[in-house]
N, C-alpha and C positions, 0 to 999 in steps of 0.2 A: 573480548569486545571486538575483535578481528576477524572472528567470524560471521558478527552479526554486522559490521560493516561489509562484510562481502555478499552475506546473505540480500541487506536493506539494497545494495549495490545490483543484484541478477533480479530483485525484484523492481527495480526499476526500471530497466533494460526491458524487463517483459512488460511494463506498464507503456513505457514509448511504443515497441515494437505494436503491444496488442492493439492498444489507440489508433495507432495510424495504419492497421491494418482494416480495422473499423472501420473507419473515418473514408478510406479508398472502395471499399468494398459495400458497405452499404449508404443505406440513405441519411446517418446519423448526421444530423447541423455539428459543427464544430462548434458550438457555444456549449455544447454539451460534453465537450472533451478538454474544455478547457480547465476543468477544474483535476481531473484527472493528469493531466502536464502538469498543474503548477503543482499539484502535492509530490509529484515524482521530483520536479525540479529543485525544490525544498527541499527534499530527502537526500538527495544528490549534494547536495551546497553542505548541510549538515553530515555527513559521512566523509564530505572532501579531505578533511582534519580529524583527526584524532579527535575520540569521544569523552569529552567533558561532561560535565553535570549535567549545563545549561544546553547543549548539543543532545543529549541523552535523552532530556525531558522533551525538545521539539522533536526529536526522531519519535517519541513515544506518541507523540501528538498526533504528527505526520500517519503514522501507520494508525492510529486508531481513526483518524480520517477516512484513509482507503478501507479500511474493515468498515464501518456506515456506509460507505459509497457503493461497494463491491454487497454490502448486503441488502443496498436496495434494488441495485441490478440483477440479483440474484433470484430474488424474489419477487421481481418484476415479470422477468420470465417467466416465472413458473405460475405465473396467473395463468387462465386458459382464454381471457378473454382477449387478453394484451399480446404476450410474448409466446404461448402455447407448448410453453416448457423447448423450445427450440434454441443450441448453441447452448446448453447451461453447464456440459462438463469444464470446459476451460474456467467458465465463473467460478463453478464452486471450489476449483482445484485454486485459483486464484483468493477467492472466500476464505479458505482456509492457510493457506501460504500468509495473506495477510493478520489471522489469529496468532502465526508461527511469532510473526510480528511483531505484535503488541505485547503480545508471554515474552519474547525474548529481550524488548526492548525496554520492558517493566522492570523483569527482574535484576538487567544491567541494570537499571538507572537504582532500585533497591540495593544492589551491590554495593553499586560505587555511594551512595550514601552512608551505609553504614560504615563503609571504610574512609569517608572522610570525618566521619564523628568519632571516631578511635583516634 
Protein backbone atom coordinates (compact mmCIF):
# COMPACT_ATOMS: atom_id res chain seq x y z
CA UNK A 1 0.00 0.00 0.00
CA UNK A 2 3.16 2.27 0.04
CA UNK A 3 3.46 2.19 -3.29
CA UNK A 4 0.13 3.27 -4.20
CA UNK A 5 0.57 6.10 -1.56
CA UNK A 6 3.50 7.35 -3.52
CA UNK A 7 2.04 6.61 -6.67
CA UNK A 8 -1.77 8.55 -5.58
CA UNK A 9 1.04 11.10 -4.05
CA UNK A 10 3.27 12.14 -7.84
CA UNK A 11 -0.26 11.92 -9.23
CA UNK A 12 -1.25 14.64 -7.34
CA UNK A 13 1.83 16.68 -7.74
CA UNK A 14 1.03 16.54 -11.53
CA UNK A 15 -2.65 17.28 -11.10
CA UNK A 16 -1.43 20.75 -9.04
CA UNK A 17 1.41 21.49 -11.35
CA UNK A 18 -0.73 20.66 -14.62
CA UNK A 19 -3.80 22.90 -13.44
CA UNK A 20 -2.00 25.73 -12.61
CA UNK A 21 -0.10 25.43 -15.56
CA UNK A 22 -3.46 25.74 -17.47
CA UNK A 23 -5.05 28.10 -15.54
CA UNK A 24 -1.56 30.62 -16.44
CA UNK A 25 -1.27 29.69 -19.84
CA UNK A 26 -4.52 29.58 -21.33
CA UNK A 27 -7.98 31.12 -21.16
CA UNK A 28 -9.59 28.42 -18.78
CA UNK A 29 -11.98 30.34 -15.75
CA UNK A 30 -10.74 28.90 -12.51
CA UNK A 31 -14.28 27.75 -11.66
CA UNK A 32 -13.28 25.09 -13.88
CA UNK A 33 -10.18 24.04 -11.88
CA UNK A 34 -11.63 23.98 -9.09
CA UNK A 35 -12.89 20.70 -8.88
CA UNK A 36 -9.78 19.28 -10.25
CA UNK A 37 -7.78 20.99 -6.75
CA UNK A 38 -10.29 19.80 -4.50
CA UNK A 39 -10.16 16.06 -5.65
CA UNK A 40 -6.21 16.39 -5.67
CA UNK A 41 -6.51 17.89 -2.11
CA UNK A 42 -8.73 15.15 -0.89
CA UNK A 43 -6.37 12.53 -2.22
CA UNK A 44 -3.65 14.34 -0.47
CA UNK A 45 -5.36 14.49 3.16
CA UNK A 46 -6.29 10.72 2.62
CA UNK A 47 -2.64 9.39 1.70
CA UNK A 48 -1.28 11.76 4.60
CA UNK A 49 -1.93 8.57 7.11
CA UNK A 50 -1.50 5.36 6.63
CA UNK A 51 -4.25 3.48 4.42
CA UNK A 52 -7.17 2.16 6.32
CA UNK A 53 -10.28 0.75 5.04
CA UNK A 54 -12.29 3.80 5.33
CA UNK A 55 -9.12 5.88 3.65
CA UNK A 56 -8.97 3.14 1.02
CA UNK A 57 -12.50 3.32 0.08
CA UNK A 58 -12.36 7.49 -0.43
CA UNK A 59 -8.85 7.17 -2.21
CA UNK A 60 -10.77 4.64 -4.47
CA UNK A 61 -13.47 7.39 -4.86
CA UNK A 62 -11.19 10.25 -5.26
CA UNK A 63 -9.42 8.51 -8.34
CA UNK A 64 -12.53 7.27 -9.93
CA UNK A 65 -13.45 11.07 -9.71
CA UNK A 66 -10.36 12.04 -11.77
CA UNK A 67 -10.88 9.12 -14.25
CA UNK A 68 -14.77 10.76 -15.11
CA UNK A 69 -13.05 14.06 -15.15
CA UNK A 70 -9.85 13.30 -17.20
CA UNK A 71 -12.32 11.30 -19.56
CA UNK A 72 -14.44 14.04 -20.30
CA UNK A 73 -11.40 16.16 -20.98
CA UNK A 74 -10.19 13.74 -23.06
CA UNK A 75 -12.83 13.38 -25.21
CA UNK A 76 -13.64 16.84 -25.33
CA UNK A 77 -10.65 17.45 -27.11
CA UNK A 78 -10.89 15.02 -29.49
CA UNK A 79 -14.29 16.56 -30.83
CA UNK A 80 -13.26 18.46 -33.93
CA UNK A 81 -15.64 20.93 -33.30
CA UNK A 82 -14.56 21.89 -29.77
CA UNK A 83 -10.93 21.06 -28.92
CA UNK A 84 -9.66 19.73 -32.58
CA UNK A 85 -7.78 16.90 -31.02
CA UNK A 86 -5.05 19.66 -29.84
CA UNK A 87 -2.78 18.97 -26.30
CA UNK A 88 -4.41 15.40 -25.83
CA UNK A 89 -1.18 13.34 -25.35
CA UNK A 90 -0.52 14.66 -21.74
CA UNK A 91 -4.62 13.93 -21.29
CA UNK A 92 -4.64 10.67 -22.26
CA UNK A 93 -1.13 9.71 -20.52
CA UNK A 94 -2.89 11.45 -17.57
CA UNK A 95 -6.44 9.31 -18.59
CA UNK A 96 -4.65 6.43 -18.06
CA UNK A 97 -2.28 7.00 -14.97
CA UNK A 98 -5.66 7.68 -13.39
CA UNK A 99 -7.11 3.86 -14.49
CA UNK A 100 -3.46 2.91 -13.00
CA UNK A 101 -5.65 4.36 -10.04
CA UNK A 102 -8.56 3.11 -9.61
CA UNK A 103 -7.17 -0.81 -10.53
CA UNK A 104 -4.59 -0.21 -7.86
CA UNK A 105 -6.69 1.55 -5.43
CA UNK A 106 -9.53 -1.25 -5.89
CA UNK A 107 -7.63 -3.94 -5.45
CA UNK A 108 -5.91 -2.60 -2.06
CA UNK A 109 -9.12 -1.73 -0.63
CA UNK A 110 -10.29 -5.68 -1.93
CA UNK A 111 -7.02 -6.72 -0.10
CA UNK A 112 -7.37 -5.28 2.91
CA UNK A 113 -10.98 -6.45 3.10
CA UNK A 114 -10.57 -9.82 2.81
CA UNK A 115 -7.73 -9.59 5.32
CA UNK A 116 -9.76 -8.03 7.84
CA UNK A 117 -12.59 -10.90 7.38
CA UNK A 118 -9.90 -13.62 8.33
Amino acid sequence: MKALRIYSGLFVVAIYLGESFVLMTRDKPILLAIDDYLAATVMLALIWKPLSQTRLAGLCACWAFCLGNLYVMTFYRFDPAVGGGKNTTLLVAALMASLVGVAASAYCLYKNNQETRS
